[in-house]
Each structure stands twice: as C-alpha cells, then as structure tokens.
C-alpha positions as a Markdown table, in Angstrom:
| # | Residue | x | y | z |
|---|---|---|---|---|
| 1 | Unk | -8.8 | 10.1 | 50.6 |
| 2 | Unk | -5.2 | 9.3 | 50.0 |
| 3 | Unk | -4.0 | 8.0 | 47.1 |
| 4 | Unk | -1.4 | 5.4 | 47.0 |
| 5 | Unk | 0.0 | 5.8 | 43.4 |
| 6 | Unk | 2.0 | 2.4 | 43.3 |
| 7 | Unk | -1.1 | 0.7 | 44.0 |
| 8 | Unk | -2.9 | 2.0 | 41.6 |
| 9 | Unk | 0.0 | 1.7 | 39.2 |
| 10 | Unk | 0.3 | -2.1 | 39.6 |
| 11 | Unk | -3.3 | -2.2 | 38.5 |
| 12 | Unk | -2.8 | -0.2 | 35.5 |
| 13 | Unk | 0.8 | -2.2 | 34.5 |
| 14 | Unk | -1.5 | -5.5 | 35.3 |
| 15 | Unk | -3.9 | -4.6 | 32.4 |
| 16 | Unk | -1.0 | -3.2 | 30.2 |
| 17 | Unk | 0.7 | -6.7 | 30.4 |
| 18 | Unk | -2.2 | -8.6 | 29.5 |
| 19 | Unk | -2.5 | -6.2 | 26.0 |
| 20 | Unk | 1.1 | -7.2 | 25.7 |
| 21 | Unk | 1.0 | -10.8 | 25.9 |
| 22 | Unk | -2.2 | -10.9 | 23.3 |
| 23 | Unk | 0.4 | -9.1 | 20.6 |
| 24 | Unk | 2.6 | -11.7 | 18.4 |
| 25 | Unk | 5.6 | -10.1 | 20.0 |
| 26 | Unk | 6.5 | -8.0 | 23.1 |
| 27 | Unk | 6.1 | -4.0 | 22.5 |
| 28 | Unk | 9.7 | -2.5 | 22.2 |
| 29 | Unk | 10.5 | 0.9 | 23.7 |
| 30 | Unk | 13.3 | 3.0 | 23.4 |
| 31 | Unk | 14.5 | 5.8 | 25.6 |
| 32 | Unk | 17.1 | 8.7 | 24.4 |
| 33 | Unk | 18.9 | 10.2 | 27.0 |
| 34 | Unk | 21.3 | 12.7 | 26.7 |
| 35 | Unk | 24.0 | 13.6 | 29.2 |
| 36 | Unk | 21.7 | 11.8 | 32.3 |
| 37 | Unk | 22.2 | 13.0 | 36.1 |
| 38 | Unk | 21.6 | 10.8 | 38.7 |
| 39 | Unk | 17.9 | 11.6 | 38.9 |
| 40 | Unk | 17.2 | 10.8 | 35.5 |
| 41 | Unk | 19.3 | 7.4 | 35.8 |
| 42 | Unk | 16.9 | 7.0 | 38.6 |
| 43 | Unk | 13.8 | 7.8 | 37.1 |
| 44 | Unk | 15.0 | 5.6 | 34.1 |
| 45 | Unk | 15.4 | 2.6 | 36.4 |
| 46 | Unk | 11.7 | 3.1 | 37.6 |
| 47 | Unk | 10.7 | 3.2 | 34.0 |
| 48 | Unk | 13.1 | -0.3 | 33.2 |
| 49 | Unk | 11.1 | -2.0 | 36.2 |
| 50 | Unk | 7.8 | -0.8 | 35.0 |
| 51 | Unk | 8.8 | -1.6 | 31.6 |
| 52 | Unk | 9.5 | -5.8 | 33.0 |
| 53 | Unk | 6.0 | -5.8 | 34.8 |
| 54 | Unk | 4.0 | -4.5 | 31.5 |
| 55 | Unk | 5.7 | -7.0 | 29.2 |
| 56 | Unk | 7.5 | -4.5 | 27.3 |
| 57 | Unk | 11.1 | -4.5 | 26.1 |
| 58 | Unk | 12.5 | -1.2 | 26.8 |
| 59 | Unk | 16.4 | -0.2 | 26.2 |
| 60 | Unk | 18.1 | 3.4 | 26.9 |
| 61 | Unk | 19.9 | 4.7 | 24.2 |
| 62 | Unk | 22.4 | 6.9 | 25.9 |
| 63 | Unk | 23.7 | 9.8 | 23.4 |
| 64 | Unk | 27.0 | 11.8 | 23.5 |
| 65 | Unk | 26.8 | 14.9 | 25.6 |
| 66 | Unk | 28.5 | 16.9 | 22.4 |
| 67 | Unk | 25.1 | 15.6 | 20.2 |
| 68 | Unk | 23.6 | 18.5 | 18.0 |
| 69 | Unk | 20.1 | 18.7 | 17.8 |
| 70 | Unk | 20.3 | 17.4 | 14.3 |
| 71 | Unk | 22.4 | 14.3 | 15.5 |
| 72 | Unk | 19.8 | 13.5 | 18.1 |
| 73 | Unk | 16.4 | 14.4 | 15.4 |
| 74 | Unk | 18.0 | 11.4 | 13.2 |
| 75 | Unk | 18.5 | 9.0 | 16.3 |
| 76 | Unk | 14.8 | 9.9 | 16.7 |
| 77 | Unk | 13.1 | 9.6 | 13.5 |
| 78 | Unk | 15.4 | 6.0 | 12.3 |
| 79 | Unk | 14.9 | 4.1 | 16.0 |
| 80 | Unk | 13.5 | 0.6 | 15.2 |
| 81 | Unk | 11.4 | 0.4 | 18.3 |
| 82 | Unk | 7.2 | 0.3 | 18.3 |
| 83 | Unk | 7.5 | 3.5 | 20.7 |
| 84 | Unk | 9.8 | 6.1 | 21.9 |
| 85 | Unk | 10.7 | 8.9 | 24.7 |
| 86 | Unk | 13.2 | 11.7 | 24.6 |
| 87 | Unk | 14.2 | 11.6 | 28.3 |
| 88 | Unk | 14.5 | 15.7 | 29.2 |
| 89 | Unk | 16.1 | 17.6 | 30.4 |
| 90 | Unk | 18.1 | 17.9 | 27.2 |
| 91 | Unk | 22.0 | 20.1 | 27.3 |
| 92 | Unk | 21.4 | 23.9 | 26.8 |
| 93 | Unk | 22.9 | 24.0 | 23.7 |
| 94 | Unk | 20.1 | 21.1 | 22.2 |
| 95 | Unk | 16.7 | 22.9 | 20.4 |
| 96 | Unk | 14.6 | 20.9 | 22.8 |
| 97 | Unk | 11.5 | 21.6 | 21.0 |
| 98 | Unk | 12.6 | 20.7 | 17.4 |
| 99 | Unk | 13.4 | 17.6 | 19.1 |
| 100 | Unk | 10.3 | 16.9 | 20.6 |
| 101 | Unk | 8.6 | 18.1 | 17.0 |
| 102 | Unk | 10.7 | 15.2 | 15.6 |
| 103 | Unk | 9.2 | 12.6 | 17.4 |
| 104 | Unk | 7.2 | 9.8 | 15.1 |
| 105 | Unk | 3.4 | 10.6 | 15.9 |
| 106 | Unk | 2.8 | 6.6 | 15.7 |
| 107 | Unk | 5.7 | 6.3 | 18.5 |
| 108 | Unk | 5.5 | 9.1 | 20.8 |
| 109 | Unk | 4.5 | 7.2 | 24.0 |
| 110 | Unk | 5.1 | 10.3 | 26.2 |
| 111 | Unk | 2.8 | 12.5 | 24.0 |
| 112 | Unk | 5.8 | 15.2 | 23.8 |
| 113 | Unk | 5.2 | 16.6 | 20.4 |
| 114 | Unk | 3.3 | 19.3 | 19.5 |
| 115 | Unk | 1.4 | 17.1 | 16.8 |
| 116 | Unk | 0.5 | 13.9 | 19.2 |
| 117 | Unk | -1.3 | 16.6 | 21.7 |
| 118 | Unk | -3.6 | 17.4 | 19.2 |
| 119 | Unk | -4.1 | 14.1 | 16.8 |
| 120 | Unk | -2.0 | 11.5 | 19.3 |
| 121 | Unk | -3.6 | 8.1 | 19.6 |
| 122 | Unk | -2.6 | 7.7 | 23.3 |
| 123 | Unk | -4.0 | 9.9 | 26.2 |
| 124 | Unk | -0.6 | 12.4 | 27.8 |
| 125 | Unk | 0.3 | 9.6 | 30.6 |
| 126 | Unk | 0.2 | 13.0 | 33.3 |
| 127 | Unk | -3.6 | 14.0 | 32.1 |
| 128 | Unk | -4.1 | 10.4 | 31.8 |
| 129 | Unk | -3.6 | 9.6 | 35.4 |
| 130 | Unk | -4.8 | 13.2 | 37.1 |
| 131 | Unk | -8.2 | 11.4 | 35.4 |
| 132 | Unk | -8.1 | 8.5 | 36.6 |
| 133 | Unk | -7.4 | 9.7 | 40.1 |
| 134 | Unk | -10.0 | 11.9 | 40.4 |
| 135 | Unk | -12.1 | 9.0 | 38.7 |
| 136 | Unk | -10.9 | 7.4 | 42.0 |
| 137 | Unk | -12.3 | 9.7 | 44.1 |
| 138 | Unk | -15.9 | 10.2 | 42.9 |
| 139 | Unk | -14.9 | 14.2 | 42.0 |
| 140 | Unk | -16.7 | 15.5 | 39.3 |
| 141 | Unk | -14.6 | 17.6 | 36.7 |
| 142 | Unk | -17.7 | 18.9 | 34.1 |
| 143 | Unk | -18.7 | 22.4 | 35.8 |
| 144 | Unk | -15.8 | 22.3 | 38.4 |
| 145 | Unk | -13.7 | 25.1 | 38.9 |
| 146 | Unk | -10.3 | 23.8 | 38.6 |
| 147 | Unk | -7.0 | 25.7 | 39.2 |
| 148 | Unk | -3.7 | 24.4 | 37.6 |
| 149 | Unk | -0.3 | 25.8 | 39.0 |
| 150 | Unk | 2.5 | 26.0 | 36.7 |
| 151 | Unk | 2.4 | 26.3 | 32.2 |
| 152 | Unk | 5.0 | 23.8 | 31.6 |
| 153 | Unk | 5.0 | 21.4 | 28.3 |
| 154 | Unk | 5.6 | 18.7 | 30.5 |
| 155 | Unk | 2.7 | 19.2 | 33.1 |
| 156 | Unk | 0.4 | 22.3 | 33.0 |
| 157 | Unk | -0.5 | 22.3 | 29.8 |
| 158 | Unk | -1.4 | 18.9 | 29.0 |
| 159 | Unk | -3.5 | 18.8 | 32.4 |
| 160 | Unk | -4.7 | 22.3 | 31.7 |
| 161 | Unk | -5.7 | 21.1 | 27.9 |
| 162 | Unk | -7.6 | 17.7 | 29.3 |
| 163 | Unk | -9.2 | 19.5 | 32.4 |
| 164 | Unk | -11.1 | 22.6 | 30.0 |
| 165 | Unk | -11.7 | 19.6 | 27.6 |
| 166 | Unk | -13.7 | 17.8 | 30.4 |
| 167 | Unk | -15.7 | 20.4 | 31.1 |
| 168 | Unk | -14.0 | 22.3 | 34.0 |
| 169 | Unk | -13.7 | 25.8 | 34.3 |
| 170 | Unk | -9.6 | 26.2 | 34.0 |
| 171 | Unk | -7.6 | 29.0 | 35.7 |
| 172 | Unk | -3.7 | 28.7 | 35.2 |
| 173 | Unk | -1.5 | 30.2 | 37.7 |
| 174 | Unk | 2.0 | 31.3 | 37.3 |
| 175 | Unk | 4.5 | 33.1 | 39.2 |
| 176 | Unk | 4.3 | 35.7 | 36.7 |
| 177 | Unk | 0.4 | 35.7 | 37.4 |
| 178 | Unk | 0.9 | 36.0 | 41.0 |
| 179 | Unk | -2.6 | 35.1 | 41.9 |
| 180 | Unk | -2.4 | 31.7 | 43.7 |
| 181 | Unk | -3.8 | 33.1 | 47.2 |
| 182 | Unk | -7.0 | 34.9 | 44.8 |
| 183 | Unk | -7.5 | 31.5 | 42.8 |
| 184 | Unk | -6.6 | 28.6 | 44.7 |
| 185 | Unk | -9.1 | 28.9 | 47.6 |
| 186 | Unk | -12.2 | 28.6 | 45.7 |
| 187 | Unk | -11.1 | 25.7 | 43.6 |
| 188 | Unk | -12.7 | 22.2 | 43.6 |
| 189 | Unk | -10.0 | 21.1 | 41.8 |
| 190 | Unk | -6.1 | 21.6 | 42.3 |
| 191 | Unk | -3.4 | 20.1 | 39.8 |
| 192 | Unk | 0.3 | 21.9 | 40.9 |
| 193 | Unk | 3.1 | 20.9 | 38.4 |
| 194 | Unk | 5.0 | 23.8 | 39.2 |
| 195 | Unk | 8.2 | 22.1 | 41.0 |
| 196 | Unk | 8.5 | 24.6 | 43.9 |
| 197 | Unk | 8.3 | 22.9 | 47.1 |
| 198 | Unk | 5.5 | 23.3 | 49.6 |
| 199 | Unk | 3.9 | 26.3 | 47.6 |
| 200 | Unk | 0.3 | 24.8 | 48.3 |
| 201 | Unk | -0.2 | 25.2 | 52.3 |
| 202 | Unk | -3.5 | 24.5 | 53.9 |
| 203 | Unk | -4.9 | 28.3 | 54.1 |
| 204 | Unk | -4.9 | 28.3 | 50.3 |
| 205 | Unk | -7.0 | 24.9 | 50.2 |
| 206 | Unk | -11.0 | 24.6 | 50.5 |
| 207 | Unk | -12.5 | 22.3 | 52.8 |
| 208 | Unk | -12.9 | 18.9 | 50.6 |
| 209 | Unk | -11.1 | 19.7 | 47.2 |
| 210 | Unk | -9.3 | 17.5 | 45.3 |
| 211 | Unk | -5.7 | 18.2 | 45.3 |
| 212 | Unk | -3.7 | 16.5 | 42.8 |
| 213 | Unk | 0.7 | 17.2 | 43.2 |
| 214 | Unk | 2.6 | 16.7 | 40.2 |
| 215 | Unk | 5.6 | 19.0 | 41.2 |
| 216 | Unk | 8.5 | 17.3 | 42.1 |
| 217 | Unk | 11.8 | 18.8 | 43.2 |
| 218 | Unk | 14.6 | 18.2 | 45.6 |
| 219 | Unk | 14.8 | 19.6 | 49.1 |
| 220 | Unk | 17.6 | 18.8 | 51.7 |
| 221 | Unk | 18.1 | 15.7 | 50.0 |
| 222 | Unk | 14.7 | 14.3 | 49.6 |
| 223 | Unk | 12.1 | 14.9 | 47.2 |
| 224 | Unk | 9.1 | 17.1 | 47.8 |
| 225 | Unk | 6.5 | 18.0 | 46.2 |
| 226 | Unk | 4.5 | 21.3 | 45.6 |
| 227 | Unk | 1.4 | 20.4 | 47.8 |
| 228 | Unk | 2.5 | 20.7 | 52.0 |
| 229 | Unk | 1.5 | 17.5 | 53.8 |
| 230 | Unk | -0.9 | 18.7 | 56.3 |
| 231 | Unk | -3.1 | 19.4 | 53.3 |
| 232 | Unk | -4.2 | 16.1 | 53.2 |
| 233 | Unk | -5.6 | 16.6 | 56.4 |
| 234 | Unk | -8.1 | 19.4 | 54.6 |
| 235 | Unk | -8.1 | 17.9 | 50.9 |
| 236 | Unk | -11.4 | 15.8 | 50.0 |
| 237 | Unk | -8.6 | 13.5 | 47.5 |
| 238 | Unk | -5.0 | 14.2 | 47.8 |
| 239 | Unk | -1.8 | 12.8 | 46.2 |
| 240 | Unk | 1.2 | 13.1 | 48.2 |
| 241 | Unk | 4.5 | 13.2 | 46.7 |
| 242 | Unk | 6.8 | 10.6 | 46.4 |
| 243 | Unk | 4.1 | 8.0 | 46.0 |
| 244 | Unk | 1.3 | 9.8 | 43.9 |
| 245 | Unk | 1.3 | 10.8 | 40.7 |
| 246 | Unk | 4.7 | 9.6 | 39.2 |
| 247 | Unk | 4.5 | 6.1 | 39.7 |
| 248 | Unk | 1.1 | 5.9 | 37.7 |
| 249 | Unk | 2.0 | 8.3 | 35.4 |
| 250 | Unk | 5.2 | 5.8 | 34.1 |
| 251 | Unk | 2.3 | 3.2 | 34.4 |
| 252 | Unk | 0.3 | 4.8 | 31.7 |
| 253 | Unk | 3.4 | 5.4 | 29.8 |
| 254 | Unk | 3.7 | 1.8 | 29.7 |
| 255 | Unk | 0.2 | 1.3 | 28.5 |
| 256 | Unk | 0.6 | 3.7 | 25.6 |
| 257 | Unk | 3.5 | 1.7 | 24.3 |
| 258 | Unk | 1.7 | -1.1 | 24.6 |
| 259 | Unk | -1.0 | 0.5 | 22.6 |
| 260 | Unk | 1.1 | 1.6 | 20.1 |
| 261 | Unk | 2.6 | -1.6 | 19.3 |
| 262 | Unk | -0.9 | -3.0 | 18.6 |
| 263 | Unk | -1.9 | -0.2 | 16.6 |
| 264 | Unk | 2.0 | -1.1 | 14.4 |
| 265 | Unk | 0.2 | -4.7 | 14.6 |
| 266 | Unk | -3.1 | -3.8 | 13.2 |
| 267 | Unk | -1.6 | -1.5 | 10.3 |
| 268 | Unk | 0.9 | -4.4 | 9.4 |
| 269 | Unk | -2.0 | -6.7 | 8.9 |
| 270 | Unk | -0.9 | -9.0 | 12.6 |
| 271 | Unk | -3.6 | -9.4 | 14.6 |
C-alpha cells in the first residue's frame, strides 16, 4: 500500500476548513522566517496554498538576517496572530532553542517548544500524520516493535515520543548508534527522519512492515528521501518521498491553527 500524501492531505485541509468557517472569523497564522533559501521560500509557498484551502489567513514575517535571538524572542512573544511557526533553519549565530522555548504555548501550531510537547493542545503535525497513516493502513502500533532513524527535535523525537506513548516498543537509531542493519530488519514499524538519502534499502526491510519516510534532502537536484524506492515493492505500507509525509504533515499544521483559533474563541467567550 502506497500512500499518496496529497490525497490524504486534501481530506484533512477539507475538515480543517469546515472548523474554520464555523469560527466568527478566519484563523490567522504567522510565519517568522529568518534569512530564507530557496527551499524554505518553497516550502513556505506550499504552506500559503494550504493555508487558502483550510480557510486560514497566514502571512510570512520575513526578519533581518543580522536579527539577535532577542530581537526575534520579542517578534515572537508580541505577534497578533491566533497561531505561529518559527520557520528553521535559523542563522548560526541565532539560540535556536531559546527561540523555540519562546514560543506562546496557546500559539505554537508546529508544537516546537519544549513546553507544548509535553502540555500542547494540538497533536506535533509529523506524529500526527505518521498516525494517521498507519491508521490508513490497518498496522497496529500497541506491542509493535517500531524502529525510528534519526533524534532530531524536528522529527525523531516527537515520532519516537508518540510511537512509545502508543504502545510500541521504540528503538532509536543514530549514526552514532550504528545499529541500523541489527534493528531495522525485525521492525514492524519504520519511521526514518534522518535526511540521508537512500539509507533504508530493501535487505534492511521485513517482508510487510510499515515504512514511513520523513527524511528529506536534496540529491542531484531533486529531492529524496531516506527510504530507496524499491522498498515499496517489500513494505506492507510505504510513503514515498516527495508525495508522503510532507504534504499531510503541513495539512495538520493547518488543522492545529485552526484549533487554536477556536480554543482563542472559546477563552474569549465567542462561540
């Protein structure tokens, strides 16, 4: 089974929209970018569009390169909007993690801060859709023995932290753990957010798991994912990269802000 992310995505924006029109006014969302390449101007314009088909009102605040981390906590903490994302990656010389840390718990529609993974209102939009793919696919998570690839903030632990909280047996694997040929062959479950291309080939894949790519990264030109494409040929469920999980992961990004604005409803007495 292959899942085609946009699809599902379009389902998810669909349901978002419908929260959004029921509110007194659209949701507003605001993105802080600093010193953007062109992939995150890219990945910005995917979030504008999704941003038009949930009903939601999203702008991009584009900050000066030279911005301190202080300059940037205080664009943070005083935007106006219902939600919020700080768009990474952030300049070298920026405390990326104070940043995050600064994020309004009631606005942080990306779940980025240390304080929304533990008492956020919204579901982290990556472990948000990994669920509802493998919801897709009939796999059963409680008692699974699930390998994650990659410990970033952005990807492994999130998925990692939602996964163990299901009820799967969790194994992380880093390059530093060099165990990925020991682990990754008796998993049901594969979730790779490690960003190195092609790292999951089919010897390393039992017959019928559920392989789940998250890693992107750019390879003569293109962008590839972690998982090689003649896995799908082996995988039970598999995501394939572009295509997968991005697209409904900026989906349920959309949702949250949606969310979010109703909970700003509800606690302003709108309804």
């Amino acid at each position: 089974m292959i899942i085609n992310g946009k699809a599902v995505a379009k389902e998810v924006l669909t349901q978002a929209r419908i929260e959004a029109e029921r509110l007194p006014s659209p949701p507003t969302f605001a993105a802080f970018v600093v010193a953007p390449s062109t992939a995150t101007r890219s990945y910005l314009k995917v979030k504008e569009r999704q941003a038009m088909e949930a009903g939601v009102q999203m702008i991009v605040r584009e900050l000066s390169k030279e911005s301190t981390t202080e300059e940037i906590i205080d664009e943070v903490q005083t935007a106006p909007e219902d939600a919020i994302i700080v768009q990474l990656p952030l300049p070298e010389h920026v405390d990326m993690m104070r940043v995050l840390e600064a994020i309004p718990e009631d606005k942080d529609a990306d779940v980025l801060s240390p304080v929304a993974r533990t008492h956020g209102q919204v579901m982290h939009p990556i472990a948000a859709s990994v669920k509802h793919m493998l919801e897709l696919g009939a796999v059963a998570v409680s008692g699974a023995h699930a390998v994650v690839v990659g410990q970033g903030w952005l990807v492994g632990q999130p998925v990692t932290a939602w996964l163990a909280e299901a009820g799967a047996e969790v194994h992380t694997v880093t390059k530093e753990s060099g165990d990925l040929e020991l682990m990754a062959p008796a998993a049901d479950i594969i979730v790779s957010g490690a960003g190195s291309p092609g790292i999951i080939t089919p010897d390393l894949v039992r017959e019928g798991a559920a392989v789940i790519d998250v890693g992107t990264s750019e390879l003569g030109g293109s962008i590839a994912g972690d998982v090689a494409p003649e896995v799908a040929d082996k995988a039970g469920l598999f995501t394939p990269v572009p295509g997968g999980v991005g697209p409904l992961a900026v989906a349920y990004l959309m949702k949250n802000v949606v969310h979010l604005a109703g909970l700003k409803n509800q606690d302003n007495g709108v309804h």
